[in-house]
ZATIZA-818639 format. One record per residue (C-alpha): residue in three letters; x, y, z. Coordinates in nm, 3 decimals. Layout:
   residu         x         y         z
      ALA         X         Y         Z
...
//
This chain:
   residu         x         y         z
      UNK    11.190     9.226    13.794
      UNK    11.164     9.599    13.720
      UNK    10.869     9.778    13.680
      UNK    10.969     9.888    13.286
      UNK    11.039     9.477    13.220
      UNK    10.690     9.397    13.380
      UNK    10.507     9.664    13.174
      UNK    10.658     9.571    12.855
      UNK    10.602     9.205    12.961
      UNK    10.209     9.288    12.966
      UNK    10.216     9.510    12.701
      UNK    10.370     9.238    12.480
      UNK    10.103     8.943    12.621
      UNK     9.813     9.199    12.524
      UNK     9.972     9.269    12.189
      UNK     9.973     8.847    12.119
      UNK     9.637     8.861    12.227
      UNK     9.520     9.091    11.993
      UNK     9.714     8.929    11.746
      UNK     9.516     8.598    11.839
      UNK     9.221     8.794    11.825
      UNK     9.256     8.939    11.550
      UNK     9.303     8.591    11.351
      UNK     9.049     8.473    11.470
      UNK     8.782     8.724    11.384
      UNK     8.925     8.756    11.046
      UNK     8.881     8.336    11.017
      UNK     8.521     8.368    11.204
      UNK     8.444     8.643    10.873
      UNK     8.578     8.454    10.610
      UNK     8.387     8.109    10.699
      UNK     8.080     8.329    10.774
      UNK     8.081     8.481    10.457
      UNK     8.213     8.111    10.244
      UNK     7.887     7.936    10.370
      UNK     7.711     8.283    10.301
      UNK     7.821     8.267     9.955
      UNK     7.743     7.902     9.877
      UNK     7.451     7.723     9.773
      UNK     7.367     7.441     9.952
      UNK     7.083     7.190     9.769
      UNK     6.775     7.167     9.996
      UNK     6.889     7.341    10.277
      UNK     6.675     7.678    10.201
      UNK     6.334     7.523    10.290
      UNK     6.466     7.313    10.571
      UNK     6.725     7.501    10.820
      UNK     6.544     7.858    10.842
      UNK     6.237     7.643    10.979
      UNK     6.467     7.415    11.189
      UNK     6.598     7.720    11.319
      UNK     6.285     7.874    11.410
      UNK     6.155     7.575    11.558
      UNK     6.450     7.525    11.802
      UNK     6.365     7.889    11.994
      UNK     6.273     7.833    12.353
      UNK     6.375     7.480    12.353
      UNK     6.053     7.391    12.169
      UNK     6.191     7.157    11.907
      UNK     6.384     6.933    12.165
      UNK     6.054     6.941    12.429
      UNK     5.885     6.820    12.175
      UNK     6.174     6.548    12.033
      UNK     6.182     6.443    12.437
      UNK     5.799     6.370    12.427
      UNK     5.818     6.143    12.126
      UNK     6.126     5.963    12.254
      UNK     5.919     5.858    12.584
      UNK     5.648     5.818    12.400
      UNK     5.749     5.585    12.077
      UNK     6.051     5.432    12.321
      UNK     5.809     5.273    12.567
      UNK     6.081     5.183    12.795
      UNK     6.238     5.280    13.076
      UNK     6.571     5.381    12.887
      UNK     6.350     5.588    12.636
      UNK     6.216     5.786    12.911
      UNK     6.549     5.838    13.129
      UNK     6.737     5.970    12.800
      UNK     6.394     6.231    12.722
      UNK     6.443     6.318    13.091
      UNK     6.852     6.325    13.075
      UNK     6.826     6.533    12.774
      UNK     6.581     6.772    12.856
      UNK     6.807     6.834    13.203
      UNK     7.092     6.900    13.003
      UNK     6.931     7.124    12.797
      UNK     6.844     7.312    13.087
      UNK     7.161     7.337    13.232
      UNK     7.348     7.450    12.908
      UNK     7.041     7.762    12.918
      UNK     7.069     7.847    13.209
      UNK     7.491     7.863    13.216
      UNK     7.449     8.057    12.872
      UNK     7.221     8.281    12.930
      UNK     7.365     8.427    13.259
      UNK     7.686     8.382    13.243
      UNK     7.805     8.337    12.846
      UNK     7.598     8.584    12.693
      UNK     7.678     8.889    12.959
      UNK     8.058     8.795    12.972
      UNK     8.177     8.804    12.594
      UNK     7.911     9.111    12.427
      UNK     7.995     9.057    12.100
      UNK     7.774     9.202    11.793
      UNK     7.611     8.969    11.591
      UNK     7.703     8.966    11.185
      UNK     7.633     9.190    10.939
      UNK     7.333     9.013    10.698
      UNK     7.489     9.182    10.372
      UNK     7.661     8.861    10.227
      UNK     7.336     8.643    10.312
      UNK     7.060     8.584    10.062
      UNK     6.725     8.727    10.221
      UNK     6.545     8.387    10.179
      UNK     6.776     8.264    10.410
      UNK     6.741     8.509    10.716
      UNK     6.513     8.481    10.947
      UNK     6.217     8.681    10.973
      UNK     6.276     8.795    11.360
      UNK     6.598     8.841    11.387
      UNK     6.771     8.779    11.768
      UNK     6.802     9.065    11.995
      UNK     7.067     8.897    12.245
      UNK     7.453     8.910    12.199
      UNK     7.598     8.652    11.951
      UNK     7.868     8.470    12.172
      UNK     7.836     8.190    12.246
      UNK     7.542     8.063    12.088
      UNK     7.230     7.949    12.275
      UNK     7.060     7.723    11.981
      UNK     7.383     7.531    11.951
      UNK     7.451     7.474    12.320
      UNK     7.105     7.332    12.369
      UNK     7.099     7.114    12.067
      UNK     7.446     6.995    12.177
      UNK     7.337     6.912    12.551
      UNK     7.050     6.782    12.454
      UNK     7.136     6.535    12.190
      UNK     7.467     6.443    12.459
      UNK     7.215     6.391    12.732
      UNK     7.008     6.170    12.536
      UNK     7.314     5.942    12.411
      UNK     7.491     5.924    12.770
      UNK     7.144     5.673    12.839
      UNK     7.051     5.567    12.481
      UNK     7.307     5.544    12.201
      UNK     7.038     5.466    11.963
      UNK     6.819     5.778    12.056
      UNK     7.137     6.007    12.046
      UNK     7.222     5.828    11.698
      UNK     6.907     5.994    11.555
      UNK     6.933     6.286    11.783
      UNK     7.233     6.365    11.670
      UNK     7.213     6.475    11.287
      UNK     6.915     6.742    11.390
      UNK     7.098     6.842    11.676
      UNK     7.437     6.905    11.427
      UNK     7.141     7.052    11.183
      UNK     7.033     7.312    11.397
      UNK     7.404     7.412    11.508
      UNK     7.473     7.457    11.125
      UNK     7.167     7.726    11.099
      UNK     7.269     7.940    11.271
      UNK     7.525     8.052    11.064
      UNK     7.359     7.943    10.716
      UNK     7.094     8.178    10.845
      UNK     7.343     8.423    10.925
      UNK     7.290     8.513    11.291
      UNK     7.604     8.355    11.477
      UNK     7.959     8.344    11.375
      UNK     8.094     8.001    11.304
      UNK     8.296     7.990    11.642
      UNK     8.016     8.121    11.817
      UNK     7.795     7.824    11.718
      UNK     8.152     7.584    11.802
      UNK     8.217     7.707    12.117
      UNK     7.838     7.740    12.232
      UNK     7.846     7.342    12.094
      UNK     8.114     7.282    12.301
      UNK     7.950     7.390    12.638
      UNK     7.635     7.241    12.567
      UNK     7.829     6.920    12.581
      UNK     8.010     7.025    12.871
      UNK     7.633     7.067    13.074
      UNK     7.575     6.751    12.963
      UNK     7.853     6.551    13.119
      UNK     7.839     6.794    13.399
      UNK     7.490     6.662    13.507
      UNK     7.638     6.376    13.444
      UNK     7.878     6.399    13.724
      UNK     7.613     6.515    13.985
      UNK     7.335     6.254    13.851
      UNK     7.467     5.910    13.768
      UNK     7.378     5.730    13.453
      UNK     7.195     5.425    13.460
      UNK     7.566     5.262    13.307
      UNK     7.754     5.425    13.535
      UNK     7.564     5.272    13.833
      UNK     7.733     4.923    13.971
      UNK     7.515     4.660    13.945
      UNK     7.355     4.463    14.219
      UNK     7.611     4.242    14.384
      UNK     7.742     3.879    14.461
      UNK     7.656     3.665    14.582
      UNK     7.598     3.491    14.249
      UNK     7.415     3.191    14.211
      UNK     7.420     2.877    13.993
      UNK     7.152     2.859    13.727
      UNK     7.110     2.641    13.432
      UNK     7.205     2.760    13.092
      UNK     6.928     2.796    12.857
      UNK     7.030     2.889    12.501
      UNK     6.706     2.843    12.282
      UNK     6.474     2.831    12.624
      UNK     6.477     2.433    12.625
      UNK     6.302     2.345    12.951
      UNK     6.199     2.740    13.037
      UNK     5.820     2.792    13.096
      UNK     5.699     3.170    13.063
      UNK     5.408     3.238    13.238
      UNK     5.184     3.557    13.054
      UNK     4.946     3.765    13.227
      UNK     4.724     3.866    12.966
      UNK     4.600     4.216    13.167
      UNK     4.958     4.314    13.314
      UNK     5.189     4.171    13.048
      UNK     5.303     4.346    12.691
      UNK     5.166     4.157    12.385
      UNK     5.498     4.281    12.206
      UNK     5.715     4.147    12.502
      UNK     5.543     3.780    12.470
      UNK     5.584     3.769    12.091
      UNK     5.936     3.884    12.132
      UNK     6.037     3.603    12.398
      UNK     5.875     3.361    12.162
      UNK     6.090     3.462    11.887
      UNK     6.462     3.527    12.101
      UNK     6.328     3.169    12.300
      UNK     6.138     2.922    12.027
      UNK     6.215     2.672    12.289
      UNK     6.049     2.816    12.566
      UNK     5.677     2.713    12.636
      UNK     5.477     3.009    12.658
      UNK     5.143     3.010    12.874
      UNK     4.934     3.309    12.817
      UNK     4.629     3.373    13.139
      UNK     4.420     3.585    13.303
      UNK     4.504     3.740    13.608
      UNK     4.256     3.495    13.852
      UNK     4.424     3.180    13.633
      UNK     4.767     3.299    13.764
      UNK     4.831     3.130    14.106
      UNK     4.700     2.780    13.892
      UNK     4.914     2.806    13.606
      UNK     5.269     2.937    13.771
      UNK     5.199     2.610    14.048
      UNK     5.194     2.449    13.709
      UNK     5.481     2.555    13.544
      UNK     5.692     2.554    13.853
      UNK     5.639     2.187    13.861
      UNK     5.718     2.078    13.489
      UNK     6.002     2.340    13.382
      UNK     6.346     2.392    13.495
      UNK     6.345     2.731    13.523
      UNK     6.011     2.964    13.579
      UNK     5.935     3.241    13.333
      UNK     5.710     3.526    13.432
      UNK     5.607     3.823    13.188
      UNK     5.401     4.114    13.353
      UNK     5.431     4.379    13.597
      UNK     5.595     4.389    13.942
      UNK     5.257     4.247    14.121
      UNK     5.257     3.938    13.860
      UNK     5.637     3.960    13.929
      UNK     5.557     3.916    14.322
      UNK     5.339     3.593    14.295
      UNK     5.593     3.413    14.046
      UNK     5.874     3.512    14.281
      UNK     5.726     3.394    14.598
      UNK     5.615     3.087    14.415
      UNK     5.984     3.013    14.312
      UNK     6.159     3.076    14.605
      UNK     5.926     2.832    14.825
      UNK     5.998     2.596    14.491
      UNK     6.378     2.635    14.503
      UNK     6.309     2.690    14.152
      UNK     6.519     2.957    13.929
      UNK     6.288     3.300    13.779
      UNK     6.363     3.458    13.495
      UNK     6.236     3.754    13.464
      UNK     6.101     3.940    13.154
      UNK     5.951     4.305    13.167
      UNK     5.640     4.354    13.004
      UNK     5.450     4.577    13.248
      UNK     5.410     4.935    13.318
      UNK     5.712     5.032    13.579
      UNK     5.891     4.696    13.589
      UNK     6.129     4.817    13.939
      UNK     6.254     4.479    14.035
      UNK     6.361     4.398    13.690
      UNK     6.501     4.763    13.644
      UNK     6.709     4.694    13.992
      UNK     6.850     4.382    13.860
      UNK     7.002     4.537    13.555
      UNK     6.720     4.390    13.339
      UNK     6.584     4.652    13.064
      UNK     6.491     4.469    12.797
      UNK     6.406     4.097    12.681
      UNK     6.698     4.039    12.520
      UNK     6.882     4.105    12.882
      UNK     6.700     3.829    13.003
      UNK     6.776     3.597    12.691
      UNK     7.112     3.696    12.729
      UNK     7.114     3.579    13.114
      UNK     6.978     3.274    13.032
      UNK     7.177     3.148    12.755
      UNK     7.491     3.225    12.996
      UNK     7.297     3.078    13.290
      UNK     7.403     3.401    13.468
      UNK     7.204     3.406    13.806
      UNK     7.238     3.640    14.165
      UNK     7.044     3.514    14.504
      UNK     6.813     3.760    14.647
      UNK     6.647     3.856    14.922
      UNK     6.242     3.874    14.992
      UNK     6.069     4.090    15.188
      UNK     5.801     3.987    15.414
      UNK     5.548     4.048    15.640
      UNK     5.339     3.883    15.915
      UNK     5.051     3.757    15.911
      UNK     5.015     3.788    15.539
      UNK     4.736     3.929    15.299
      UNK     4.423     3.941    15.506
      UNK     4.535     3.810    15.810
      UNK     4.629     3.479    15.680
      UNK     4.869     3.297    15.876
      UNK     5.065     3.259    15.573
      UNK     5.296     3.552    15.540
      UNK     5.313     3.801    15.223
      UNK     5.631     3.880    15.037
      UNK     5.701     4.190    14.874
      UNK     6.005     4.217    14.645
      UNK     5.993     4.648    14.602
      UNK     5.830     4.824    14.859
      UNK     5.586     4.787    15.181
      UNK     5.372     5.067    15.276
      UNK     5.125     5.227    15.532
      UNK     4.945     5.547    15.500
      UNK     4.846     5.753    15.203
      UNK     5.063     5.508    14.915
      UNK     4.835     5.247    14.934
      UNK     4.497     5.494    14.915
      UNK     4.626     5.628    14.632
      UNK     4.728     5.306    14.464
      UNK     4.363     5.205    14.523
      UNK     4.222     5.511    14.402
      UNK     4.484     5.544    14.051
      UNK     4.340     5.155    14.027
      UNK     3.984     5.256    14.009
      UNK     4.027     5.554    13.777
      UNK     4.242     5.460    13.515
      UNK     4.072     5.230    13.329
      UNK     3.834     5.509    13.264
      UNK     4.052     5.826    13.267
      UNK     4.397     5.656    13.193
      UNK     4.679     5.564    13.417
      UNK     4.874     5.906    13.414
      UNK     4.549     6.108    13.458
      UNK     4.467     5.822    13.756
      UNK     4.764     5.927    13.909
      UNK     4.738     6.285    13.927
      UNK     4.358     6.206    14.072
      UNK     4.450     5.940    14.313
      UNK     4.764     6.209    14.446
      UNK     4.487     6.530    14.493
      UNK     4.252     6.346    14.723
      UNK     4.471     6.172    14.931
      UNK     4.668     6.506    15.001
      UNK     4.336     6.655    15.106
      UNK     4.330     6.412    15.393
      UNK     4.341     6.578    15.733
      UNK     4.362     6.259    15.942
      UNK     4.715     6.084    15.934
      UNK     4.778     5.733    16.016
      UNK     4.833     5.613    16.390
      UNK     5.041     5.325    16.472
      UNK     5.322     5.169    16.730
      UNK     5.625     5.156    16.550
      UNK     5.891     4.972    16.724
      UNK     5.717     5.057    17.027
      UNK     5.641     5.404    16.952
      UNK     5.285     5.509    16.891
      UNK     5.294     5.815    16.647
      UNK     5.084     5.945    16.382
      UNK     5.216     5.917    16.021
      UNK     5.151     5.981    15.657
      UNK     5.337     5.735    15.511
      UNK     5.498     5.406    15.662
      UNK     5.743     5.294    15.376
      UNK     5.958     4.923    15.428
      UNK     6.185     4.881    15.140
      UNK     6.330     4.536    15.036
      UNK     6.710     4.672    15.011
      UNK     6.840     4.994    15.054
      UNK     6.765     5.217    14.815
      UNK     7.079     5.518    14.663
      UNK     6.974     5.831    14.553
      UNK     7.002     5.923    14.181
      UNK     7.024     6.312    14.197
      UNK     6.772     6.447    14.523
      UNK     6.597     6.149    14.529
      UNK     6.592     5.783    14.614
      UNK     6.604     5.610    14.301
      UNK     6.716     5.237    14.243
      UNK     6.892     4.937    14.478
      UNK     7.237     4.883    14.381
      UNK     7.250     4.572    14.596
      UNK     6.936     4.357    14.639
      UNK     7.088     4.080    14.853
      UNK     7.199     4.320    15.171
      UNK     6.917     4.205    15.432
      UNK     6.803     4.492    15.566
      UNK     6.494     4.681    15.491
      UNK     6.515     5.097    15.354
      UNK     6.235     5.238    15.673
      UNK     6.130     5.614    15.617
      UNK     5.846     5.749    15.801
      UNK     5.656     6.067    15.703
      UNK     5.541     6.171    16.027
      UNK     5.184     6.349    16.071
      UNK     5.113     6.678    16.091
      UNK     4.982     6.961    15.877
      UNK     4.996     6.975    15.510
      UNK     5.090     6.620    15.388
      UNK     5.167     6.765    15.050
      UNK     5.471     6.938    15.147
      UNK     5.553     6.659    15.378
      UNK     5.569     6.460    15.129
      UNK     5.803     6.646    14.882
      UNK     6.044     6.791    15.192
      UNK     6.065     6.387    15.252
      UNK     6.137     6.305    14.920
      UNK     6.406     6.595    14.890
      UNK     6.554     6.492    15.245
      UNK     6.752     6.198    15.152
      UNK     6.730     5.811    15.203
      UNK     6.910     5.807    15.539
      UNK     6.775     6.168    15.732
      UNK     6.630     6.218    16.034
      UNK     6.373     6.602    16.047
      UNK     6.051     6.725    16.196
      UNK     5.878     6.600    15.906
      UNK     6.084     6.280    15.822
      UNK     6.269     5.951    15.970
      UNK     6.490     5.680    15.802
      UNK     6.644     5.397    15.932
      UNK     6.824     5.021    15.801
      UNK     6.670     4.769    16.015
      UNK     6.629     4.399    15.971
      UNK     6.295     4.390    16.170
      UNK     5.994     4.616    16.167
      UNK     5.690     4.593    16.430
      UNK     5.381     4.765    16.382
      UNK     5.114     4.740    16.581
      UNK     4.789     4.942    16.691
      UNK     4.667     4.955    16.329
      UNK     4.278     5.047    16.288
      UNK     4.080     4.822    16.152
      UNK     4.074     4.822    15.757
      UNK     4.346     5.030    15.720
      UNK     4.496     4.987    15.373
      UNK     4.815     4.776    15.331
      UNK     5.022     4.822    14.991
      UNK     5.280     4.594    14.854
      UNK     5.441     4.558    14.503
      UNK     5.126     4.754    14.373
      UNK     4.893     4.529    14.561
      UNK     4.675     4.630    14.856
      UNK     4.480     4.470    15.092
      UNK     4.383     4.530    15.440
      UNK     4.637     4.508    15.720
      UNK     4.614     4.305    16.024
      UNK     4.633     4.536    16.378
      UNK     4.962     4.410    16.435
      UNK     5.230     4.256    16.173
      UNK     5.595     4.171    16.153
      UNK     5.773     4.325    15.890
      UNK     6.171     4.119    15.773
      UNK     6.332     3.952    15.545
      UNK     6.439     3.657    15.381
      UNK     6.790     3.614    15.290
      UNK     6.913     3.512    14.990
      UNK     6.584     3.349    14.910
      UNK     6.517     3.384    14.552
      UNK     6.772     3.293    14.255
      UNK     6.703     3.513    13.924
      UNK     6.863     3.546    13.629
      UNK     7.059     3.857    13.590
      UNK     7.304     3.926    13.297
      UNK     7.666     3.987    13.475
      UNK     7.765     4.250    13.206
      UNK     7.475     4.534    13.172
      UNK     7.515     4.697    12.816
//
């Protein structure tokens, strides 16, 4: 090809270009100046304020806060947490790289009526736009985990896109396009962090269970303190079959022997320590557990799949059922010779301090608040744990036994995918200066890494022995003193629980 053909070739691709250029900004005018033009019933007291209110993010921080909060699940809070990350993303790609690649001039405010512009108008370049990006991500990040949330989401989100040219400070495809990529962030973070739907659930092997349609021969066991009063009325209503015993935490042990012995299947309702005691209970009955969540974190339930009450319902009435396995460890709970079992997680170290002092604190401070206590003092402590591990004396921060391997979500360990696998998830924070950052370089490391500051194996068998007397012992949320020496395994297959086979 001669150089005369290639330069005429070029010179007729820029001349389509400006062509397509052309058309477009001529289309981006005429819409611009239609909506300009029209009046639109209503819309003058709302979208300038919607506007406003989206600058910075606020309006979704804020939309993210109620979700979590009026939600009160664990969905709620992943799609505030999903959508607020997307929004993130979206600002961040606009800002450095949208904004400084395409400068183009924002409109001229001639054609729009004065009540509709804004008071302080934007001082960045007007492709693409920022407001519409983040509503977009945001309301896609919250429906990729909650279709309901993004349902509602979705018509402020669309609202806020709108203003921005009713107000007269984008171009229509400025507020499309920026749209467009804050979808784009969404499913992006998507593809690096997992979805709780896009997650297989835990694994065969599956186990035979009775079917239980209306609850007929179910017996739910309630712990008044740990269990939700809206969760108990709703099993009632799903189950009118079911018998429903309502207790108080030192009528527990009683009342599950009970129901274990007259009912089928046995029901528990509370969090993951009432969880514990129904599940060891049932497995040394041979006795089916269903499930329901009703407490604060709810991780074994989460793990199986189970989010709601009417996953549970729906397990039952299919009698859909998975065996799995129990942790334990031995001797048990103050050096009985009865072993403990832990379903979630065993620990050493600074955990269980800091479950005992969040325990203390939060009925006078609040649970969150306990937390952020309970995780300041123990992070003060200059005098790590010392143990043989395996034969190994070392000093530690944290000891952490895991019932099942748990897959990282994003940076950090998040949720089992298979709860029947037999081995046990070991990490060790190993002592030294500043636990703090120990801690988070741990947590940022990986659920299989070996470092300076941080071990993880699989293992079937843990030995630990050398303990100091009193030291604290956490499992499933409980603590209690350890023994000097204690056997840490498993039991296979040991537990049957209802699990729906299809997770919505």
């Amino acid at each position: 090809m001669s150089d005369a053909h290639a330069q005429a070739q070029a010179q007729g691709m820029s001349q389509v270009r400006a062509r397509v250029t052309a058309l477009l900004g001529a289309w981006d005018r005429q819409v611009h100046h239609a909506i300009a033009a029209r009046h639109w019933p209503l819309a003058e007291p709302v979208l300038p304020r919607l506007s406003r209110s989206a600058n910075h993010g606020l309006l979704w921080l804020g939309t993210a806060a109620g979700i979590a909060a009026l939600g009160r699940d664990a969905r709620s809070r992943r799609a505030a947490v999903r959508g607020v990350a997307s929004l993130a993303l979206a600002s961040a790609a606009i800002n450095t790289i949208g904004k400084r690649s395409v400068r183009r001039a924002r409109p001229l405010l001639d054609a729009v009526p004065v009540i509709r512009q804004l008071k302080r108008q934007p001082f960045t370049t007007s492709f693409p736009s920022g407001h519409a990006a983040s509503a977009a991500a945001f309301a896609t990040g919250v429906a990729l985990e909650s279709k309901g949330w993004g349902a509602v989401v979705a018509p402020v989100a669309a609202s806020v896109a709108f203003s921005r040219v009713y107000t007269g400070v984008h171009y229509p495809s400025d507020v499309l396009v920026g749209a467009a990529l804050g979808v784009g962030a969404a499913f992006a973070l998507r593809g690096a962090v997992p979805t709780r739907s896009q997650l297989p659930p835990p694994g065969p092997p599956h186990a035979d269970a009775p079917a239980l349609r209306n609850g007929e021969g179910l017996v739910v066991v309630v712990n008044r303190q740990a269990g939700s009063a809206d969760s108990a009325r709703l099993v009632h209503e799903l189950l009118p079959l079911a018998e429903m015993v309502e207790c108080a935490p030192d009528e527990l042990a009683a009342e599950l022997e009970k129901a274990a012995g007259r009912g089928r299947v046995l029901g528990i309702l509370g969090g993951d320590g009432t969880v514990n005691r129904a599940a060891t209970l049932a497995a040394a009955r041979g006795v089916p557990l269903a499930v329901f969540p009703g407490g604060t974190l709810n991780h074994f339930a989460y793990d199986l799949g189970i989010e709601t009450v009417q996953d549970t319902c729906r397990a039952l009435a299919g009698g859909e059922a998975v065996r799995v396995d129990l942790g334990r460890f031995t001797p048990g709970p103050g050096g009985g010779a009865e072993p403990g079992h832990f379903l979630n997680t065993f620990s050493l170290g600074v955990y269980p301090e800091l479950v005992r002092i969040r325990e203390r604190w939060s009925p006078r401070i609040g649970g969150w608040s306990a937390g952020v206590l309970a995780a300041a003092r123990v992070l003060r402590g200059e005098h790590p744990l010392e143990a043989e591990v395996q034969g190994r004396r070392r000093p530690m921060w944290m000891l952490f036994a895991g019932n099942g391997i748990y897959q990282p979500v994003g940076p950090t360990p998040g949720n089992r995918q298979y709860l029947a696998d037999g081995l046990l998830d070991v990490r060790v924070v190993h002592g030294g200066r500043w636990p703090g950052l120990r801690l988070l370089a741990a947590a940022l490391a990986g659920p299989l890494s070996r470092s300076p500051v941080h071990a993880a194996q699989k293992l079937h068998q843990l030995r630990i022995s050398g303990l100091a007397p009193g030291t604290p012992l956490a499992y499933d949320g409980e603590v209690t003193a350890a023994p000097e020496e204690l056997v840490v395994d498993k039991q296979v297959e040991a537990l049957t629980v209802y699990r729906p086979q299809a997770l919505l």
